[in-house]
C-alpha positions, 0 to 999 in steps of 0.5 A: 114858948119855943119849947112848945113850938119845937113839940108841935113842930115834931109831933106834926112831923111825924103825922105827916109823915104817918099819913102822907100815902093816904094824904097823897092818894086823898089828895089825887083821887079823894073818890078812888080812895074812898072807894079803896077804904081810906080814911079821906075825911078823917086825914083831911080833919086831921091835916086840917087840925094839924095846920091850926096847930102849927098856925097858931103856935107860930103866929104868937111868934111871928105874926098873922102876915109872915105865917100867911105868906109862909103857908100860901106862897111858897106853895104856890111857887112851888107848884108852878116848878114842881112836876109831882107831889114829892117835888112841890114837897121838897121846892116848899121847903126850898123857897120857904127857906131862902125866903126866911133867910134872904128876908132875914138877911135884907132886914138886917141890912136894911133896918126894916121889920123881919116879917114883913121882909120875909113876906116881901122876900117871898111874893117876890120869889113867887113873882119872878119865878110866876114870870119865867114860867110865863116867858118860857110857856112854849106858844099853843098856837098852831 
C-alpha cells in the first residue's frame, strides 16, 4: 500500500510540475489563456484526475476527515498570508506539515486518534492565523 501511495505521490509530482505554467495562467486569467492556445479545460480535467488520485489513494490510509482537512484547510490558511501563487505553494506545505507533525505529536501525548488530532491541528492553525489577519486588517474608514 505504501509503495502504491509513494508512485502516485511522484507521478502527481511531476505533473505538477510539467503543468504548473499553464495551470497558474489558467488559474489567473482561464479566458486570456485560452485565447493564447493553452490547454485550460484539459489542465483543468487533468488537475481534477490528478487530486482523485492522490484522494483516493490516502483516504485508505488515513481517512476522509484527515484527507479533507489536509486539502481544504491548509489552503485556506495559506491564502490568507500568501502574496502570490508561489507563496500560497509554499505556506501549504508549511502549514500542512506542522499540522501533520503538532497533530502527531499532541496525539501521542494525549492518547487520542491521529486524524482527528491532525484536523484539529490544522482548523486550529487556520483560526488563529484567520484572527490576526482580522486584528491586524488596517481600518478602511476615512
Amino acid at each position: 500500500m505504501l509503495n502504491l501511495i509513494v508512485l502516485i505521490s511522484i507521478v502527481v509530482i511531476v505533473c505538477l510540475a510539467a503543468i504548473r505554467p499553464i495551470l497558474l495562467a489558467s488559474t489567473i486569467d482561464p479566458l486570456a489563456a485560452r485565447v493564447q492556445g493553452l490547454p485550460v479545460r484539459e489542465v483543468g480535467l487533468l488537475f481534477s484526475i490528478l487530486t482523485a488520485a492522490v484522494v483516493v489513494s490516502m483516504v485508505q490510509v488515513v481517512g476522509t476527515l484527515l484527507v479533507t482537512a489536509l486539502l481544504v484547510t491548509p489552503a485556506a490558511t495559506a491564502q490568507f498570508i500568501g502574496r502570490s501563487f508561489r507563496s500560497c505553494l509554499i505556506w501549504t506545505q508549511v502549514f500542512g506539515l506542522s499540522s501533520v507533525l503538532l497533530g502527531l505529536y499532541l496525539s501521542a501525548e494525549l492518547d487520542t486518534g491521529s486524524g482527528s488530532m491532525i484536523a484539529l491541528v490544522a482548523a486550529a492553525i487556520f483560526a488563529i492565523v484567520a484572527t490576526f489577519q482580522f486584528v491586524n486588517k488596517p481600518n478602511s474608514q476615512a
